[in-house]
Residue frames as qw, qx, qy, qz and C-alpha x, y, z in Angstrom:
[[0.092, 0.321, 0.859, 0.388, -121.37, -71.62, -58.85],
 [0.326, -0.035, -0.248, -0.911, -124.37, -69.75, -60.15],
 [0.696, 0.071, 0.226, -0.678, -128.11, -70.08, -60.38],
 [0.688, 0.378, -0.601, -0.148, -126.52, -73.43, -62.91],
 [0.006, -0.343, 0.842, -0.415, -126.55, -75.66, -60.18],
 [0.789, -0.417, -0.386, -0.235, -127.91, -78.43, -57.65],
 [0.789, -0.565, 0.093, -0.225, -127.55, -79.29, -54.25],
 [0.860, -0.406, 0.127, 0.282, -125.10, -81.51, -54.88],
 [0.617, 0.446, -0.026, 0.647, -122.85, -79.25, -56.21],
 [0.189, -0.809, 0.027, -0.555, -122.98, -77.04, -53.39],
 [0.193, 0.200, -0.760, 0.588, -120.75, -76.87, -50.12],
 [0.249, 0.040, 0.649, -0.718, -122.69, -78.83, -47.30],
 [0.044, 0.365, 0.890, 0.269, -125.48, -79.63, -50.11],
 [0.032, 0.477, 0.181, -0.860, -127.10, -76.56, -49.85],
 [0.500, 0.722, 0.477, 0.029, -129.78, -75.06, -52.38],
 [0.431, 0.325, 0.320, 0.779, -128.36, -72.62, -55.09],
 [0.117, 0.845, 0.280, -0.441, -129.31, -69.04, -54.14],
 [0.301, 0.423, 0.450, 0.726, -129.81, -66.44, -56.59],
 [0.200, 0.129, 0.126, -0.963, -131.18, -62.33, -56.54],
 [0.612, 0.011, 0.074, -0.787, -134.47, -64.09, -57.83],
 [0.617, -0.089, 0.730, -0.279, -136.14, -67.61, -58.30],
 [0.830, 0.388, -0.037, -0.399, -136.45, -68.58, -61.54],
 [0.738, -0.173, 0.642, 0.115, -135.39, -71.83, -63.20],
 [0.212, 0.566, -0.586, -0.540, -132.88, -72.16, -66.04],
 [0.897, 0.356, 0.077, -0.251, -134.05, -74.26, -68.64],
 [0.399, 0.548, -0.731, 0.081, -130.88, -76.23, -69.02],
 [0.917, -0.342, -0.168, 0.121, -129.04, -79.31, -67.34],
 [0.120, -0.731, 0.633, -0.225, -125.64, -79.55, -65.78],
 [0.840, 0.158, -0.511, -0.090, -123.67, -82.39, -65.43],
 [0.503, -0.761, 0.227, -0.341, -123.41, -84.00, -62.16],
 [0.543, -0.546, 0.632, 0.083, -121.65, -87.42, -62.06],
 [0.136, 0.054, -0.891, -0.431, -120.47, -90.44, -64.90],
 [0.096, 0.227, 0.969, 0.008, -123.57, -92.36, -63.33],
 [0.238, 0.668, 0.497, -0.500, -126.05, -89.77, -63.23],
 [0.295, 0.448, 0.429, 0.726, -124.99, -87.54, -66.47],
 [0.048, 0.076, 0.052, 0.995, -126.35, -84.74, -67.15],
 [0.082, -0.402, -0.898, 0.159, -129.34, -83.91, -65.21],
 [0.020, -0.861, -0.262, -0.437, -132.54, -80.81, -65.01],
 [0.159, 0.374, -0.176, 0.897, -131.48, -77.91, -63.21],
 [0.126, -0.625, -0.764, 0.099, -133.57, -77.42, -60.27],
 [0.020, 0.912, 0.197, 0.360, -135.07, -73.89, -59.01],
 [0.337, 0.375, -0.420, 0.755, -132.90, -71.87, -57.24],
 [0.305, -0.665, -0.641, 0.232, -133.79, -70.22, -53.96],
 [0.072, -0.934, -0.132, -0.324, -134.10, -66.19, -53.17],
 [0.397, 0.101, -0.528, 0.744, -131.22, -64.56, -51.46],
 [0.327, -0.758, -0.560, 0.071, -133.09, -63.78, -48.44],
 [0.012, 0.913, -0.100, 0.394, -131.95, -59.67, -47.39],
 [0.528, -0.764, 0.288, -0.235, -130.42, -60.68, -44.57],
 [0.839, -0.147, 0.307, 0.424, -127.77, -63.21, -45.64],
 [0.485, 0.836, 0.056, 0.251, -126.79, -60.50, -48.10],
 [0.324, -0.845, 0.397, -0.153, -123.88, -59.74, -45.61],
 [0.835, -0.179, 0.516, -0.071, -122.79, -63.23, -45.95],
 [0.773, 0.344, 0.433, 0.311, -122.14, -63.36, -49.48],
 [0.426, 0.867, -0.080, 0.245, -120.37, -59.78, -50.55],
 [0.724, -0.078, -0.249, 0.638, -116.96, -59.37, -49.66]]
């Protein structure tokens, strides 16, 4: 998943990183009970986890 995310859609519940911080004006849909809720902001990929995330 992309910068289109939340927490709970992330392994471990984790924030959404992204190359920058901005917040997508959209929702995403998360469960029947919740629907379809705000995007939140992502977080910065910090430089140093950049190893972590390219194959």
């Amino acid at each position: 998943m992309g910068r289109v995310s939340r927490p709970e859609l992330q392994p471990d519940g984790a924030q959404p990183v992204v190359p920058s911080a901005i917040q997508p004006e959209t929702q995403v849909f998360i469960s029947g009970e919740s629907g379809m809720v705000d995007v939140l902001e992502p977080r910065a990929l910090e430089a140093e986890e950049i190893p972590g995330v390219v194959e």
